[in-house]
N, C-alpha and C positions, 0 to 999 in steps of 0.2 A: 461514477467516472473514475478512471486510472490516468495518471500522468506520469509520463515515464521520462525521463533524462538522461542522458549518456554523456558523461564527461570521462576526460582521460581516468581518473582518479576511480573514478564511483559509477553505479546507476543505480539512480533514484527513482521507484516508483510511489506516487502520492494517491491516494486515494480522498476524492472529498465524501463526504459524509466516515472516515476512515477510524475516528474515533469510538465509534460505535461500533468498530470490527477488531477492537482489541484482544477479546478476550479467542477470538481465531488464532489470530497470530499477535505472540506475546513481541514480537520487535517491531512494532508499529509504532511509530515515535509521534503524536502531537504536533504539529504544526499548522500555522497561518489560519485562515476561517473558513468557514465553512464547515466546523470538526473532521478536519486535512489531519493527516495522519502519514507519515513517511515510513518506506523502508528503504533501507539503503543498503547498499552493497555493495564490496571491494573485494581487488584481486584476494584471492585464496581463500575466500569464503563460501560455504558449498550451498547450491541454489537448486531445491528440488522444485520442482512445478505445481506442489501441492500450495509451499506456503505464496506463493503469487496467485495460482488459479481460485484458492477457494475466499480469499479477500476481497479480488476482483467479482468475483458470481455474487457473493452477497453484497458489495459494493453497490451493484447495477439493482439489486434488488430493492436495495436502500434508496436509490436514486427517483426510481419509479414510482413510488407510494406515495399517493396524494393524501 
């Protein structure tokens, strides 16, 4: 699962199970339960579509496995 946030300041997308996708992308920050994991993002900070696409893919994978 991704959750994504838009505030004036930032957007935040969360991944749950997202602790476990750290070693993808090293800016995955630790948060709330679940092992929720943030990244966040502010003006002038440069946003390729790798490091959201491939967090989110293995994300959903993570999420699936009974």
């Amino acid at each position: 699962m991704v959750l994504i946030l838009i505030e004036p300041q930032r957007l935040l997308f969360g991944f749950w199970q997202g602790q476990r996708l750290r070693q993808i992308e090293p800016r995955l920050r630790p948060a709330g339960k679940y092992q929720m994991a943030t990244l966040e993002l502010r003006e002038g900070m440069a946003l390729a579509r790798q490091p959201v696409a491939t967090p989110a893919q293995e994300a959903a994978k993570l999420d699936w496995v009974v």
